[in-house]
N, C-alpha and C positions, 0 to 999 in steps of 0.2 A: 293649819294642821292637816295639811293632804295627807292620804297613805296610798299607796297603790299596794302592798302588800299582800293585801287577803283578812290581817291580822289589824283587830280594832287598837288601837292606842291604849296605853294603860291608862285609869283616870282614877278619881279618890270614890271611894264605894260611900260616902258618907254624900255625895254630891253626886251622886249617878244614880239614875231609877230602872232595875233591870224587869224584862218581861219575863213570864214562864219562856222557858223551852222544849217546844213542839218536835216529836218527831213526827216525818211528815211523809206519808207512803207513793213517794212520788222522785222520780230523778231532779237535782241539785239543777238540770237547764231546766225542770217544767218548771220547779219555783223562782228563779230567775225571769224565766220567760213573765209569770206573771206578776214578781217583783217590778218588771221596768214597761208592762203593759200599763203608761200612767190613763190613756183616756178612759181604761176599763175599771179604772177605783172605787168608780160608784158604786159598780156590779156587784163587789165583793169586802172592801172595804170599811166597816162600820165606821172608824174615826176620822180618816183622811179620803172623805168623800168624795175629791175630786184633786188631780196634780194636772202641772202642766209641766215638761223641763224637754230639752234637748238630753237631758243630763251628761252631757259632756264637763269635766272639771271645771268650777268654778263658774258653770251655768246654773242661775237663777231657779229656783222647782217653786213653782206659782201653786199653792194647796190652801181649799178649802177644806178646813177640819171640824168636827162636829165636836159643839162645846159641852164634855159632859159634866158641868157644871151648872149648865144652864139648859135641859133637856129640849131637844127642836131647835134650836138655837143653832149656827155655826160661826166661825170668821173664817178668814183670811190667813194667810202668813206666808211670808217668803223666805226661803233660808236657800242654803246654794251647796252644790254638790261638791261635797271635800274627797270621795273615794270611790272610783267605781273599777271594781273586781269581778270579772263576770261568772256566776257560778256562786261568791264567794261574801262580798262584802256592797253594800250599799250606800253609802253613808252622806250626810248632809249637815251644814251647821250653821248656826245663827250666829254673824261677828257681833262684836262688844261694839255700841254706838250708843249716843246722847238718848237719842231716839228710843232705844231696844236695849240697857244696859244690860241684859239676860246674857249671856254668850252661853251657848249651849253645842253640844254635836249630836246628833242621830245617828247609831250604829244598826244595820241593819246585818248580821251573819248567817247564811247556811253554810251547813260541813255536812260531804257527805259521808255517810255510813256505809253506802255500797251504789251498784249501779242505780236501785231502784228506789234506795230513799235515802234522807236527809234531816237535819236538824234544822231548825230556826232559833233564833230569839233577836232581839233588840235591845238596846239600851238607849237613855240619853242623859248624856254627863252637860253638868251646869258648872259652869266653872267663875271666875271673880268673889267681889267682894258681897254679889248678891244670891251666891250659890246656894246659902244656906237658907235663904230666904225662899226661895222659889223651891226648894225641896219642903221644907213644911209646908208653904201652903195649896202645892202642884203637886206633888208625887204619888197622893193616892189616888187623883183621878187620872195621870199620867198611865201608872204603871196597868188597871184597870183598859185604858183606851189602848194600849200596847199588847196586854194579854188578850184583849179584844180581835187586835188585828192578827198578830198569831193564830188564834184560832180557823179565823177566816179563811187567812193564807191557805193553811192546812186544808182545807174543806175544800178552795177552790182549786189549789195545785193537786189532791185528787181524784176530785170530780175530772178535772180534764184529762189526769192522766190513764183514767179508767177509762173516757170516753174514748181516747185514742188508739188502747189496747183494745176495745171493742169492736173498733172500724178497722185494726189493721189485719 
C-alpha cells in the first residue's frame, strides 16, 4: 500500500481511528522538519517516545510507544515506512503476519494553509478479518495517544518556529 502522492488512501471509517485536527502556527517544513527529527521524539512526543528509521520506503521505523493502557509502562513495535511526501504525508504500516495478524497503516497529513501555517491530523486504518476487533478494544486509547501527539506536534512546531523568527 505505498503512496507517494501527498494524498492518504481511502480506507472504511468503521475501521480507521481519526485524530483531532490541529492548525498549527507554523510553516508545513517546520512541521515536517520535526515530523521526521525521529532521535528528538522523546522531547516532544508523549505516545511514541522514541523512533529509529532511515525512513526511506519500505524501511523498518524501530518505536517505542508509551502504553496508555497500562500508565508508565511502554513497548516496542516495528511497522515500515509505506509513504514519505515531504511537507505532506508520513506514513507507516503493520503487514498481516501469523505473528501480528493486525494489518494496520499510519497516516500522518499536513496541508498547508499559507506560507506560515498548516494543518495536522493522523489516522490509522485496521484492515482484515480482525479490524473490527482491534477497533473496539484499541480505538479509544488509540485516538486519545493520536490527539495526544497532535497536540505536541503543534506546541513543538511553534515553539521552534518562534524561536527562529526571534534570532532571525
Amino acid at each position: 500500500m505505498t503512496d507517494q502522492s501527498g494524498t492518504p488512501p481511502k480506507t472504511d471509517p468503521a475501521t480507521t481511528v481519526y485524530s483531532d485536527t490541529v492548525t498549527i502556527n507554523a510553516p508545513a517544513s517546520v512541521v515536517w522538519e520535526v515530523l521526521t527529527d525521529l532521535p528528538n521524539y522523546g522531547a516532544w512526543n508523549p505516545f511514541c517516545i522514541a523512533a529509529k528509521s532511515t525512513l526511506e520506503m519500505g524501511a523498518p521505523l524501530e518505536m517505542t510507544l508509551a502504553n496508555y493502557t497500562m500508565p508508565g509502562e511502554t513497548y516496542p513495535n516495528v511497522e515500515y515506512v509505506c509513504a514519505n511526501v515531504p511537507e505532506k504525508l508520513l506514513s507507516w504500516e503493520l503487514p498481516d503476519s501469523p505473528e501480528m495478524p493486525y494489518p494496520a497503516r499510519r497516516d500522518q497529513v499536513i496541508e498547508a494553509v499559507d506560507d506560515q501555517s498548516c494543518t495536522y491530523y493522523s489516522t490509522d486504518a485496521f484492515f482484515g478479518p480482525n479490524a473490527q476487533h482491534v477497533m473496539f478494544f484499541c480505538s479509544q486509547w488509540i485516538k486519545r495517544a493520536f490527539d495526544d501527539t497532535a497536540v505536541a506536534l503543534k506546541e513543538r512546531a511553534e515553539a521552534l518556529h518562534r524561536e527562529r523568527k526571534a534570532a532571525a
